[in-house]
C-alpha positions in Angstrom: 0.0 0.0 0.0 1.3 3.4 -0.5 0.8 6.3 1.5 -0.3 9.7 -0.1 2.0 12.7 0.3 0.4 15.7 1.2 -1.4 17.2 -1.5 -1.8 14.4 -3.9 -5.2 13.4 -5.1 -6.7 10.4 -3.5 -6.5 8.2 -6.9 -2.8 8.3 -6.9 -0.8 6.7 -8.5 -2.7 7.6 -11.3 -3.2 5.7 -14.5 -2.2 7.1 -17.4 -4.4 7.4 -20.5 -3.0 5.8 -23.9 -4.7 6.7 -27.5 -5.8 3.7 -28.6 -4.4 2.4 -31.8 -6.3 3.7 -35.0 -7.3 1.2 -38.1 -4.8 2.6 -40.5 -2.0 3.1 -38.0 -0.1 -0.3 -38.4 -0.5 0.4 -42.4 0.3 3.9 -42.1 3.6 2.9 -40.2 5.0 -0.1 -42.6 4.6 2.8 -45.6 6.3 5.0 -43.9 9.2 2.4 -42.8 9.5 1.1 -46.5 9.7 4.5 -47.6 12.9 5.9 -44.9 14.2 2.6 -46.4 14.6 3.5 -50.1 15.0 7.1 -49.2 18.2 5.9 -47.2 19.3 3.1 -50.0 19.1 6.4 -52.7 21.0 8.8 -50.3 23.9 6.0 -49.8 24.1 4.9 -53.5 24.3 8.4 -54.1 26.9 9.6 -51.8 29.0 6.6 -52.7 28.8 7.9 -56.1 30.1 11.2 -55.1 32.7 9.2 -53.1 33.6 7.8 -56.5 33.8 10.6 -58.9 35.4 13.1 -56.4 38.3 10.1 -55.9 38.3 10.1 -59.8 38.6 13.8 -60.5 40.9 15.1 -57.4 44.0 12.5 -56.9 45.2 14.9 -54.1 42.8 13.6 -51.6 44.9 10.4 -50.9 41.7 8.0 -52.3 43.2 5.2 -54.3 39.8 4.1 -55.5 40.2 2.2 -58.7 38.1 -0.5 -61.0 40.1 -3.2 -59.4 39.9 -2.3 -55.5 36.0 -2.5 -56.6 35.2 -5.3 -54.0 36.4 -3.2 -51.1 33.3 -1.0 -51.7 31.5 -3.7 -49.8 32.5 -3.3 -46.4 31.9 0.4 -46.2 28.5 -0.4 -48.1 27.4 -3.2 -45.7 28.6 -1.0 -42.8 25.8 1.8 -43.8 23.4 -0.6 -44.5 24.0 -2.1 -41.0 24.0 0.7 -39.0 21.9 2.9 -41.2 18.8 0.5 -40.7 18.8 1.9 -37.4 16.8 4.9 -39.1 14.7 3.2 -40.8 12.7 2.2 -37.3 13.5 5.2 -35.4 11.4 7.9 -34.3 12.0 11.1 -35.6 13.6 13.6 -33.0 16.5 15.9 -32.1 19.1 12.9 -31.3 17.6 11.3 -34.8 18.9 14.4 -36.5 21.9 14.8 -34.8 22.7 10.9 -35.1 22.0 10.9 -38.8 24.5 13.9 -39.0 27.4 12.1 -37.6 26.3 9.0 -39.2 26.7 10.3 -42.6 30.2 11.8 -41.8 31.1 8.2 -40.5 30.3 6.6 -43.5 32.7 9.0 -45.6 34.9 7.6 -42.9 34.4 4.2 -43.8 34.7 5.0 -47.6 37.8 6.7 -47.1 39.6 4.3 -45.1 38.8 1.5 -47.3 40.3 3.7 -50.3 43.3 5.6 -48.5 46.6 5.5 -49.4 48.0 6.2 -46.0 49.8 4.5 -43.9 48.2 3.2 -40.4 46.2 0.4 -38.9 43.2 0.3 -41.4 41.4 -2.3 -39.8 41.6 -0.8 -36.0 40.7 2.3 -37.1 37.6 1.1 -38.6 36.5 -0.9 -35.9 37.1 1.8 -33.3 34.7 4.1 -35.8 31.9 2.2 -35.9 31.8 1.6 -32.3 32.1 5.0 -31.3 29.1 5.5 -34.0 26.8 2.7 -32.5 27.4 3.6 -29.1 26.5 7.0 -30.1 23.6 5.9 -32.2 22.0 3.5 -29.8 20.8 6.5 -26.7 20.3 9.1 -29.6 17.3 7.3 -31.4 15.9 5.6 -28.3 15.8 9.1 -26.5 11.9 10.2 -27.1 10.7 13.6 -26.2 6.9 12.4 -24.8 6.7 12.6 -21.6 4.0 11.2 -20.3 1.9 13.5 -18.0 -0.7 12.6 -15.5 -4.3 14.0 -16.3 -5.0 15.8 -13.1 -4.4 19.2 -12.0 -3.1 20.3 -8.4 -5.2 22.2 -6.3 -8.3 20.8 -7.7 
């Protein structure tokens, strides 16, 4: 049993409300999850491109991306997809926007690592990138801003 403070209502602890789930809802969301999901496949494809011709045109950047290094496009392509799916599901919000932000720049990471001519530990440095972006990732999206209020007033 728990004992009221002074000045709560006599119902407390209150139970909150929830909407209930409309007809269309579950529909409504699937659409809108298969849509994020080519929107996203169309922004990577296309910023891999870029990746690409920019290697192509400007040799001073250190990118030794040719036709024959063509299967090490994969891992930075299966990275994104990995971790980008993450968007697909998540709830719009401040930490999506920030999280999509750094995500992106990550992914040029993983692009230019696979492709860079310099010397250093390739493979550590890719690993220790796409923890730091998961770890990042996983609070941003799962932060929500509803807070869920009780549905009394005080002093009533």
């Amino acid at each position: 049993m728990t004992v009221p403070w002074p000045g709560e209502p006599k119902d407390w602890p209150l139970k909150l409300e929830t909407s209930p789930v409309l007809p269309g809802e579950a529909k409504r969301r699937r659409t809108g999850a298969i849509a994020r999901a080519i929107l996203l496949s169309a922004f990577f494809g296309l910023l891999f491109f870029c990746f690409y011709m920019v290697s192509q045109i400007q040799p001073l950047f250190h990118v030794g991306f040719s036709d024959r290094w063509l299967a090490l496009s994969v891992v930075p392509a299966c990275l994104a997809a990995a971790i980008g799916a993450a968007f697909v599901f998540a709830r719009f919000s401040f930490g999506y926007l920030v999280g999509f932000y750094l995500f992106v720049m990550m992914v040029g990471y993983f692009w230019l690592n696979a492709f860079s001519v310099l010397h250093y530990d390739h493979r550590q440095a890719l690993v220790a990138s796409a923890v730091s972006i998961v770890s990042f990732l996983l609070p941003a999206l799962s932060i929500r801003g509803d807070i869920p209020r009780p549905n009394w007033r005080p002093g009533r």
